[in-house]
N, C-alpha and C positions, 0 to 999 in steps of 0.2 A: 857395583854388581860384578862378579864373576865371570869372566869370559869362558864358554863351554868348549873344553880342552875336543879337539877332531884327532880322532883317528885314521889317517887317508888309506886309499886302496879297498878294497872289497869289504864289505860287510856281508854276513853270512843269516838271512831269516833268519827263525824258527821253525819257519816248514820244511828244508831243506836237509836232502838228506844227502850230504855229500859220500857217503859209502858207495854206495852206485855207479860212481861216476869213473870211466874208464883210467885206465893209470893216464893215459898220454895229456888227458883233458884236464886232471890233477897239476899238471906239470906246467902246463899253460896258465891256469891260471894263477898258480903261484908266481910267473913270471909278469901278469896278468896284472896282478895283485900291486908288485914292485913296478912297475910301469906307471900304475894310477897312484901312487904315492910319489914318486919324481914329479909327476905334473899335479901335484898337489892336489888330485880328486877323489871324491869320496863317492863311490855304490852301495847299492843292495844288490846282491844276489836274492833272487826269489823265487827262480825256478831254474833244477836241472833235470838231474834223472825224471821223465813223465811214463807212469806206465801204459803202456799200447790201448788201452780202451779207453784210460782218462784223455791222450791224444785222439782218438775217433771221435768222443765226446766234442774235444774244442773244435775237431774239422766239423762237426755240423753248426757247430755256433754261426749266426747270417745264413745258413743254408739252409737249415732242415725247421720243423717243427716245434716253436716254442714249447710247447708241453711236454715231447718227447724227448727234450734236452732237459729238461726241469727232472723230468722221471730219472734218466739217466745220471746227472746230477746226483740226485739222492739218493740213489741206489749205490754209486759210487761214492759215498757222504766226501763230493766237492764242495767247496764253498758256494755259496748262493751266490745270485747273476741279477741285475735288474733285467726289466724286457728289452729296455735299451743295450745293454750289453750282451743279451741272447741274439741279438739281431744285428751285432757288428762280425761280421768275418776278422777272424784272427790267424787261421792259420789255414794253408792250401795243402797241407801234409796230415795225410794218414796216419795211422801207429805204426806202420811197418814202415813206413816213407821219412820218418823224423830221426834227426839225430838224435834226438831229446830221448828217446827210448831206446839208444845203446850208451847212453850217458856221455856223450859226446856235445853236445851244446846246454849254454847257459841261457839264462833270461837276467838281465841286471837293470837295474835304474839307476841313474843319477842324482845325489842327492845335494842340495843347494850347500856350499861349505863357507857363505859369509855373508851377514846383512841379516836382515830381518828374518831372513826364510829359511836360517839356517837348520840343517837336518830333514828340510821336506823335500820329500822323493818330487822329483822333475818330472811327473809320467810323459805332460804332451809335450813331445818333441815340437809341433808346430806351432805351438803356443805365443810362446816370448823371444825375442832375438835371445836375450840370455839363457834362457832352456836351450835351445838350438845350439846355442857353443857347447853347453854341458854334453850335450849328445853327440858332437861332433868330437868334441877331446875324447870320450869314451869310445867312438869309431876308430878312431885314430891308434887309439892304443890296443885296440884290438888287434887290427891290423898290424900293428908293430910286433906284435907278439907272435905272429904268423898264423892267424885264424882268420875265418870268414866273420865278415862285420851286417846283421840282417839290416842295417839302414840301407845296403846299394841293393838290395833285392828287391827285384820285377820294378828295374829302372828309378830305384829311389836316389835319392840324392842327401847331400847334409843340409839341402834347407827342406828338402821333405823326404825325409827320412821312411823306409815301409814299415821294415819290421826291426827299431830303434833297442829292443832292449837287446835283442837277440847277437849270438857269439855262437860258433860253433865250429868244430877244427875242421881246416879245410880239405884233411884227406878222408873225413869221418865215412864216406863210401869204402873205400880201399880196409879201411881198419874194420868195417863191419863184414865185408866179403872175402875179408883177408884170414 
């Protein structure tokens, strides 16, 4: 059998539309990029630029109205949600409040690069000791690259990581007000 040749460093959706996305935050992640290739890992990128009312949308996600998120949803033709995932809190930021909507933060995964489970996206951070390292080396190189890492947000740690996929430049205030 053929071993399936990896290409490390970022992988980029289909949903993704990287046009959006501020120059400086362009520039990071290419550094970004070459960082998770040195430590031989491989991501998806899955979300960057979010527009201000698909973000209002995810801040009621856990807070508001299953029905009223479903509406919204559709009407904004997002992807579909179980009820379980309408009722997990994902994010504490607004559209005006997010870097995500001046193209300044990424969402990425970690994607398993040897053994059996090669190519599957790692979502739960708290899952596996081995998922755990996956998300720790991607914090890592986050941070090397000089951006904010969402795993140490509202007290998280790398064995419980908050907000694990998330990246976003650390002056991304200054560059929106600037």
């Amino acid at each position: 059998m053929r071993e399936k040749k990896i290409e490390y460093g970022i992988k980029v959706g289909s949903r993704v539309d990287m046009t959006k996305l501020h120059p400086e935050m362009v520039e990071r992640m290419w550094k970004l990029d070459e960082a998770l290739k040195d430590r031989k890992q491989w991501v998806q990128c899955y979300s960057v630029y979010r527009d201000p009312r698909e973000q209002d949308v995810m801040f009621l996600q856990g807070m508001g109205e299953p029905m009223e998120i479903m509406r919204l949803r559709i009407e904004l033709k997002l992807p579909d949600l179980t009820m379980a995932e309408m009722r997990r809190v994902v994010t504490y930021e607004k559209g005006s409040e997010s870097p995500h909507c001046f193209g300044m933060a990424i969402d990425c995964v970690p994607m398993a690069s040897r053994g059996k489970y090669l190519g599957k996206l790692l979502w739960n951070p708290d899952q596996q000791k081995q998922d755990r390292n996956h998300w720790a080396r991607f914090g890592k190189a986050v941070e090397d690259v000089g951006m904010k890492w969402g795993g140490k947000f509202r007290g998280g740690t790398v064995e419980v990581p908050w907000d694990a996929p998330h990246a976003e430049l650390a002056n991304w205030k200054d560059l929106k007000n600037g």
